[in-house]
N, C-alpha and C positions, 0 to 999 in steps of 0.2 A: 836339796839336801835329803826330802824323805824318798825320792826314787835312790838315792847312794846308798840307804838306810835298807832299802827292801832288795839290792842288789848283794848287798853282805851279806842279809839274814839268808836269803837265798843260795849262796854260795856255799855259806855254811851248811844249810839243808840237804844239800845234791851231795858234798861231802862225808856229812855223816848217813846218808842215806846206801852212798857207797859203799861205804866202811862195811855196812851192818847185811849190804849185798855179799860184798865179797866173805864176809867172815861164812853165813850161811851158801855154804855149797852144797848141801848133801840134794840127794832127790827128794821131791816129796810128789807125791799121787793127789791130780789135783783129778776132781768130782763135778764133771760138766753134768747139764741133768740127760745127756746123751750118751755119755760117754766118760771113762775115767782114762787119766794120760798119768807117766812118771815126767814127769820136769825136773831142773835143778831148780832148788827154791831160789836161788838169783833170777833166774829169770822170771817167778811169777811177783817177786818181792819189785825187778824196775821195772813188767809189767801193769802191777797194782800204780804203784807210781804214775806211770807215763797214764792210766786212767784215768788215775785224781785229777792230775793237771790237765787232762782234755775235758772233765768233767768241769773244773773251774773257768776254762778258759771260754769255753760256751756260753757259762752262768756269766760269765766277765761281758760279752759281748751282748748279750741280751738288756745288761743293764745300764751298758755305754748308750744302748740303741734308744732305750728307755729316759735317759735324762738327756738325749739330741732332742726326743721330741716331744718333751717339756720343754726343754730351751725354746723353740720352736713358737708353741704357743707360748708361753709368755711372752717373747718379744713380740710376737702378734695382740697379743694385751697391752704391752708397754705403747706402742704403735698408736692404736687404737685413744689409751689416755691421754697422746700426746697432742694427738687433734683434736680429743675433744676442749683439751686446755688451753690451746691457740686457739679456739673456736669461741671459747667464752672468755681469752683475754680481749681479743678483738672484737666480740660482743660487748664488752664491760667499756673497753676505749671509745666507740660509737654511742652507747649510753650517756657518758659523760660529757662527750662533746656537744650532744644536744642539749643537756641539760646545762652547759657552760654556754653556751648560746642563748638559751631561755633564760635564763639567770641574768644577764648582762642587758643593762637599760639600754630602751630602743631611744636614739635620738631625737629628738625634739628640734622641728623644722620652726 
């Protein structure tokens, strides 16, 4: 449901973002520090656009990359506590069986 949620709001975004491309049409002189150019402001306004969104989609992958290798170790942690717990439940089983042994009268010949 909240990927259907962020495809709406999205949809909606690209549409008003159109809207407010197409309404500005005039040139405007964009200011490189090399060089100045006339563009139509639609094109630096889905430029700026198409920026942001590589600008996130970068930031996006960095941080998918970043919680795989958390994932990663942790379940190398989980792993790890899971033997040490088998290790001393079959410690604690071997404990008891001797002392269930020592505890129990030796027979009398």
């Amino acid at each position: 449901m909240k990927v259907q949620w962020q495809v709406i709001v999205g949809i909606i975004l690209a549409i008003i973002i159109a809207i407010f491309a197409i309404v500005n049409v005039d040139s405007v002189q964009v200011n490189f520090l090399f060089a100045k150019v006339e563009w139509p402001l639609i094109l630096v306004i889905l430029g700026s656009v198409l920026v942001g969104g590589l600008i996130f989609f970068c930031m996006n992958i960095v941080r998918v990359n970043s919680m795989k290798k958390q994932i990663k170790t942790l379940e190398s942690a989980k792993k790890e506590l899971e033997r040490s717990l088998a290790a001393e439940k079959s410690r604690k089983v071997k404990v008891s069986e001797v002392e269930v042994a020592d505890s129990e009268p030796k027979p009398t010949v």
